[in-house]
N, C-alpha and C positions, 0 to 999 in steps of 0.2 A: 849811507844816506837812506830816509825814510823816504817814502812815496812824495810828500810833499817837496821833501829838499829836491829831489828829479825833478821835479813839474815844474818847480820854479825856474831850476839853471836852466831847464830847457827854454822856458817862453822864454828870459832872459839872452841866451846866448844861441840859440837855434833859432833860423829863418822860421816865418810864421804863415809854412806853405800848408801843414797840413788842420786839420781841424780833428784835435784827437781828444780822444775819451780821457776822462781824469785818472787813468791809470796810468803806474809805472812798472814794468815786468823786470822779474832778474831773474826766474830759472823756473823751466819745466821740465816735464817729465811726460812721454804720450802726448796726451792730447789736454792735458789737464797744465795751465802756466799757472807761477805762482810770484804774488808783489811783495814787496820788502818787508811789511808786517805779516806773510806768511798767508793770506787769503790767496785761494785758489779759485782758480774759472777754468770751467770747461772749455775749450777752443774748439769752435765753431769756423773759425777763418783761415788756422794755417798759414799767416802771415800772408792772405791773400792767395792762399793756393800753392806757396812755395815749399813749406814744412813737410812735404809727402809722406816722410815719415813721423812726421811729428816730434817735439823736442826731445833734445839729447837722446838721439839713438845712437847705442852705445857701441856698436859694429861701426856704423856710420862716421860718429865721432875716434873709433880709433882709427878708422881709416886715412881720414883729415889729419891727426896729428902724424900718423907713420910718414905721413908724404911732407906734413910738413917740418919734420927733424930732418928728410933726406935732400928738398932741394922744394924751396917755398915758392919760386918763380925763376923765367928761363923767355928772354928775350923767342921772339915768335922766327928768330932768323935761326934757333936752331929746333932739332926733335925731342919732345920728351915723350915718357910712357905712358903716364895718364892719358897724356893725350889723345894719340893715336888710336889705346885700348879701347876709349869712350867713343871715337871715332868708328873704333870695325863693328863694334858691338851695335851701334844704330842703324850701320849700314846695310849690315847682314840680318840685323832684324825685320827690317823695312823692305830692305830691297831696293830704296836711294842709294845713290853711286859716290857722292861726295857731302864732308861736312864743314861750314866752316864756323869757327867759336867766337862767340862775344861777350856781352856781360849780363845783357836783358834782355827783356822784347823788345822795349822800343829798339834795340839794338839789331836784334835780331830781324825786326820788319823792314830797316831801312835797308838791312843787305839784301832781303828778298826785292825790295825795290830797285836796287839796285841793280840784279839781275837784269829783273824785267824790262826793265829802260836799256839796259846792252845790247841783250838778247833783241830787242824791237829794234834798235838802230844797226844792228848789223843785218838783219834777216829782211830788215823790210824798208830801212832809209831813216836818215835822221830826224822827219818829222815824225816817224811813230815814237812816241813816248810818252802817250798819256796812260795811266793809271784808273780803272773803273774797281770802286768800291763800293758799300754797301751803306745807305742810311741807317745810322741808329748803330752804326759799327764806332770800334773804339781800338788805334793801334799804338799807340802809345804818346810820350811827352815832350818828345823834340819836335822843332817845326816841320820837319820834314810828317813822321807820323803823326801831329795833330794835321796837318793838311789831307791827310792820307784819313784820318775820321770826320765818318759821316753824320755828326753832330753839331748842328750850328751854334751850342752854344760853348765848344771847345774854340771856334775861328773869333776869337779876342784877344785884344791887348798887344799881339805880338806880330803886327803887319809889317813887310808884306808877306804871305802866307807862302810856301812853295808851290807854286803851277805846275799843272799837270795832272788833276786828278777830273774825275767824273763821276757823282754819286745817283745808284741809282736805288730802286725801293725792293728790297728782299721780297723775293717772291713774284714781282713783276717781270714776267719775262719775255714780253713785249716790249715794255722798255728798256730791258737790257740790249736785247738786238737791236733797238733805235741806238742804241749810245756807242756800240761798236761802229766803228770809221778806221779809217785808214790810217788815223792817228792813234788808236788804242794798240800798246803793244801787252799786256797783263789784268788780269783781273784780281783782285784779292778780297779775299773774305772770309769772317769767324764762321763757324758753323753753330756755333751758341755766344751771341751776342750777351758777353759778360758784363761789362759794364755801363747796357743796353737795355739793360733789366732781366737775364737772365731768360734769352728768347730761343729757341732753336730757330735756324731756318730751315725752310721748308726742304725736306729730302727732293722731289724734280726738280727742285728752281736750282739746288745746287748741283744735279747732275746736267744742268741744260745748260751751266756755268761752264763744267767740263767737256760739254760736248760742242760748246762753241768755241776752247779755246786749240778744242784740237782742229775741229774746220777751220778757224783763221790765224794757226799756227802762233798764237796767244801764250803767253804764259801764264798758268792758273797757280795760283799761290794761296795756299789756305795757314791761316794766323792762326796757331796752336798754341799761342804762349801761355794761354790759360785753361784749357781744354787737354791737352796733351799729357804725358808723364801717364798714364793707367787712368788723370782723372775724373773719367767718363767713361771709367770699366772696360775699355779697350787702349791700346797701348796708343795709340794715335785716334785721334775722335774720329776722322775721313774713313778710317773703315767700319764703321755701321752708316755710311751713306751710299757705299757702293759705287768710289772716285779714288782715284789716285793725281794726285797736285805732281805739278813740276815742279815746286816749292813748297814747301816749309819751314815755318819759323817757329820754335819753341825757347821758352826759358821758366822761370818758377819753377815750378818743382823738379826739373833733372838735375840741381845742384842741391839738395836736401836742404839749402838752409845759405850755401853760397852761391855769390853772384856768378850765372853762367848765363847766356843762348846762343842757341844754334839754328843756323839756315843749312837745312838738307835739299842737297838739289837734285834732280836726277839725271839722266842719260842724258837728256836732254838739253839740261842746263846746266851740269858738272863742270863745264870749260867755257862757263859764259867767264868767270873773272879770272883775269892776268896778274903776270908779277905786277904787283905795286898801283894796282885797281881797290885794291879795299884792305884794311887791317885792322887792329886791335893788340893795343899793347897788352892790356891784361884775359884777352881771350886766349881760352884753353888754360887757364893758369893752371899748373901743376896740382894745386890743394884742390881748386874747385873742380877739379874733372877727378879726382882720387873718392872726393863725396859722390859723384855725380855717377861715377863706375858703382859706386856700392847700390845706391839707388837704382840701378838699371838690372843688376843681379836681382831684386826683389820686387822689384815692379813687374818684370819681363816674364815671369811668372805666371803661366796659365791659371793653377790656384789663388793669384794674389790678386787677379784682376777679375775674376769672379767673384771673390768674396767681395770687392767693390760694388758690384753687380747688387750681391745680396742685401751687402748697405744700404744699396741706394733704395731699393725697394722698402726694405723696412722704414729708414727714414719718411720717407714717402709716404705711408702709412701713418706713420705718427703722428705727421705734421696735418695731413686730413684730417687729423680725429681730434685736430684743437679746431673748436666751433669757429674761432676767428679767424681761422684760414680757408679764403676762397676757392685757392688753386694752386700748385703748384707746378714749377715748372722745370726742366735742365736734364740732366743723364749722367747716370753715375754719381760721383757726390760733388757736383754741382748745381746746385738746387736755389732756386726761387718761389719765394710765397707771397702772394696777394692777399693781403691783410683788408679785410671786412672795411664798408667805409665807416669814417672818424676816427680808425689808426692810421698815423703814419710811420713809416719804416725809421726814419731817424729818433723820434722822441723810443719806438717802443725797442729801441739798440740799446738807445742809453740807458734803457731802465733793466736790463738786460743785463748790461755791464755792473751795474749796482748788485743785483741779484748772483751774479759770479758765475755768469755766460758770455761769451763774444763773441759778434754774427756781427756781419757785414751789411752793407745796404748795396741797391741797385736802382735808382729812378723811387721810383714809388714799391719795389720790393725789398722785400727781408734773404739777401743773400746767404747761402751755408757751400763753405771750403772747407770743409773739416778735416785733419789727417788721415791719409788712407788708410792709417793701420789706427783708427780708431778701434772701442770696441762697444760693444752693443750696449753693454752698462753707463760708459759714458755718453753714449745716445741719448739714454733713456733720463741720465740726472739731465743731461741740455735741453731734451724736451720738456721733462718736469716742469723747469725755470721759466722754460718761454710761456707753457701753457698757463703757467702764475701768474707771469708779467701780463700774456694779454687779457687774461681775466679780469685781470685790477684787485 
């Protein structure tokens, strides 16, 4: 099929949730995808931050198929090896005591929620179970984690919403101490508010996050689904803040390409969940944690997450030195630009996509998830592109 023949069966027989660009991809390579008449675009998105390694990594991909000629999936009532492997490896990384696997974030956030509502009804009665999150935060697209996002214009169409949560404003930390009660058993929060327009929040407010949920025996839970994996040049974001979470929640990029997430809990919270408290048929599946080990072997890497480092700098650099960018924003190679007024971040995507670049939006910015093993050459053709486009 040509691009056209995709685009069609799609609007045709695919639900019409997403609003996508007039392309159709069938194979890359790096960081560079290519569509059925053979044009190439530099990848700027990474399938949103999932691709880590960027397409068809060929280590990656035989690791995928070795596991999947040996045993493609395995009921979660017994053990396999991937699993477990992907399991020691996080935990001895980290210094978290337990993992447990799902498929995505949102997947992954409702177990960390889940924690935290246990852990509050057992530690302190069953009226603690409210949940305190962050305006302008984003956990993903079940009701449970649209209730759990601090964006009013997510709480539509889909009432009644799950109860239980409390939003308050990043960086207020006054108000976050008004909003703990007797009823708040967790707090959760991105440290870069990614689909908030690409924000860090402020390092004290998130360590006064930490230090209140140790005074009121709180469970702190930080959302890494998108930050995590090396991508913000350390192997988890929470350490260049100077906190350690009782929770976290990760997915996208630790499956290189497969659906995987995981909630790591620590000492603390390793034995909030019981037999037959939470599960996941196709979490931990053999093939995506076989991808997901190989990606942890090259992320995990002191070398691999400095050259991250070194991206993100350069990048940075670039992107100041197109006249129409204001500012940018993020850590590591997750990045946001503030486009001059009279561009908007959607018209100057699509034009972007034309020109054989693909960049992300956020609010009113121009988001970049590029693969972490980009390389400085294809940097420099993706800036080239943008710097044209916003030229005119």
């Amino acid at each position: 099929m040509n691009s056209m023949d995709i685009q069609k069966k799609d609007s045709k027989y695919i639900a019409n949730t997403y609003k996508r660009f007039p392309v159709a991809l069938v194979e890359g390579k790096g960081a560079v995808a290519k569509d059925p008449e053979g044009k190439e675009y530099i990848d700027f998105t990474s399938g949103i931050g999932v691709n880590s390694l960027g397409y068809a990594d060929a280590g990656w991909a035989d690791a995928v198929a070795a596991q999947a000629r040996r045993l493609q999936h395995v009921s979660n009532l017994y053990s396999t090896q991937p699993d477990v492997e992907v399991a020691e490896r996080l935990c001895e990384y980290t210094g978290f005591s337990k993992v447990f696997f799902g498929n995505s974030g949102a997947e992954a956030n409702e177990g960390a929620l889940k924690v935290a509502r246990k852990y509050g009804m057992e530690k302190h009665g069953a009226r603690c179970n409210t949940v305190i999150t962050l305006r302008n935060s984003f956990h993903g697209r079940t009701i449970t984690t649209l209730s759990a996002t601090g964006q009013d214009s997510f709480h539509q169409f889909f009432f009644p919403f799950t109860e239980g949560f409390r939003f308050v404003e990043a960086g207020d930390i006054e108000g976050l101490r008004d909003a703990v009660d007797e009823t708040v058993c967790g707090i959760m929060i991105e440290l870069i508010q990614g689909e908030g327009g690409v924000v860090p929040v402020d390092a004290e407010f998130v360590r006064e996050v930490a230090r209140i949920c140790e005074e009121k025996d709180l469970v702190f839970a930080v959302d890494e689904v998108q930050t995590g994996i090396g991508r913000t040049g350390t192997f988890l974001c929470y350490e260049q803040f100077g906190v350690k979470p009782d929770v976290v929640s990760m997915a996208k990029g630790i499956g290189g390409g497969l659906p995987l997430g995981a909630v790591m809990m620590n000492e603390k919270t390793a034995d909030v969940l019981g037999f037959g408290q939470h599960g996941s048929t196709f979490g931990g599946n053999p093939v995506a944690c076989a991808g997901a080990a190989y990606v942890l072997d090259r992320v995990m890497k002191p070398e691999f997450l400095e050259e991250i480092r070194n991206k993100s700098e350069y990048m940075k650099k670039k992107l100041l030195e197109i006249p129409q960018i204001k500012s940018v924003t993020g850590l590591g190679l997750m990045l946001g630009a503030e486009l001059e007024e009279g561009l908007t971040a959607g018209e100057t995507a699509g034009k972007c996509v034309e020109e054989g670049l693909l960049v992300l939006t956020a609010k009113t910015k121009l988001r970049f998830l590029p693969p972490l093993v980009i390389n400085y050459e294809e940097i420099d053709k993706g800036m080239e592109i943008l710097a044209r486009v916003l030229q005119g």
